[in-house]
C-alpha positions, 0 to 999 in steps of 0.5 A: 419501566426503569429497565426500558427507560435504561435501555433507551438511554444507553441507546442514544448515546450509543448512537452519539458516540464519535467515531474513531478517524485515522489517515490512509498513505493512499487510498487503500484501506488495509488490514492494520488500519482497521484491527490491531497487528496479529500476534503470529504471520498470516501466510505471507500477507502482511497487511493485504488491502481489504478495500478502497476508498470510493473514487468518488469519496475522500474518506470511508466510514466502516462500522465493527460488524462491516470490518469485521466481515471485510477481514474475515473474507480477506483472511478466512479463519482469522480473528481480528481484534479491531482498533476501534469500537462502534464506527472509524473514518479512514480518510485518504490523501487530498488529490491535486485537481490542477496544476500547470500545463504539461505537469501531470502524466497519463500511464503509457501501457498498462502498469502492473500492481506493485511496480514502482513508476518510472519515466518509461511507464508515463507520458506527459499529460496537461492537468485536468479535473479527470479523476486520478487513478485510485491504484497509486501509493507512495513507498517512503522507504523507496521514495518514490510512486507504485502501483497499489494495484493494476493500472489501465493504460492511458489512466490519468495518473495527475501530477505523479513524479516518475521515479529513475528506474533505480529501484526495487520494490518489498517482497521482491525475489532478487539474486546476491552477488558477493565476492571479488575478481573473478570468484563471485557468489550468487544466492537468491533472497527477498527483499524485506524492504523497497530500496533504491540506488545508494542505498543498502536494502534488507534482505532474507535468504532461503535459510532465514538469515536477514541481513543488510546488501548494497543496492549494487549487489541486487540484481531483480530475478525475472524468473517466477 
């Protein structure tokens, strides 16, 4: 009887037990914010997103078996060591639902993931109560807005604050030009970092070197 009685109490406060809650940047959940950082690179995705939060949700809540599988189906044959234990809430940014006429924007054509919005990628659009598109992000080392995923054309996009198109975004493969007068060198790196006009942007080389550019030596290399 003491055995039955034991398992029944530690089963309800099991059940009690308040569930770890967290902030999302945006509404993208991604591998960090449910398990601990792995101890070794997992091929070239650093934190992939591993689901969204709802449209119609502010927040999500996952249990450990759910994380669990949502990681391992991302990344097949790791093993995450989550960050909580029993249950987390992830809660994504509060969306503005209004604003004044002619401050919200729509997207002109359809906006590739991971490009940052700029003024050629939107049209001017009165705020309504239509629902944001859930594929936007904020890159606070770049300053500015980016697709976190595909974005339709003439999706509501509400009051987004186009960037100048002065920018380039984290893992993008670019071409250095260093040297002077008429000797000038050109070698290819990725950027380990977004960055903007005026300021100097980290970059790796194919050899492994990192090392620091000015954003005017960077030019965006358009061949896959």
């Amino acid at each position: 009887m003491l055995g039955g009685a034991a398992i029944i109490f530690a089963g309800v406060a099991l059940a009690s037990a308040d569930p770890l809650e967290a902030p999302l940047p945006d509404r993208n959940v991604r591998l960090l914010d449910l398990a601990e950082k792995p101890d070794a690179p997992i091929g070239e995705m650093r934190n992939p997103i591993v689901a969204k939060v709802p449209r119609d949700a502010q927040s999500v809540e996952f249990e450990e078996e759910t994380a669990l599988r949502l990681v391992r189906n991302r990344l097949p044959g790791f093993e995450p060591k989550l960050k909580f234990t029993d249950r987390i809430v992830l809660t994504a940014p509060q969306r503005i639902a209004k604003r004044s006429a002619g401050a919200c924007f729509a997207a002109r054509q359809m906006i590739p993931e991971g490009h940052f919005i700029t003024d050629a990628d939107v049209e001017a659009r009165s705020c309504t109560d239509d629902a944001i598109s859930e594929n936007l992000g904020y890159d606070r080392d770049a300053q500015a807005a980016y697709a976190t995923g595909q974005v339709p054309a003439h999706a509501y996009l509400g009051p987004v604050r186009p960037a100048c198109s002065q920018r380039i975004a984290k893992d993008q493969k670019v071409q250095l030009t260093t040297g002077t007068g008429a000797v000038q060198i050109t070698r290819t790196a990725t950027t380990l970092q977004a960055g903007r006009q005026g300021k100097n942007v980290f970059v790796r080389t194919g050899d492994g070197t990192v090392f620091a550019v000015p954003f005017s030596h960077i030019i965006e290399d358009k061949n896959p």
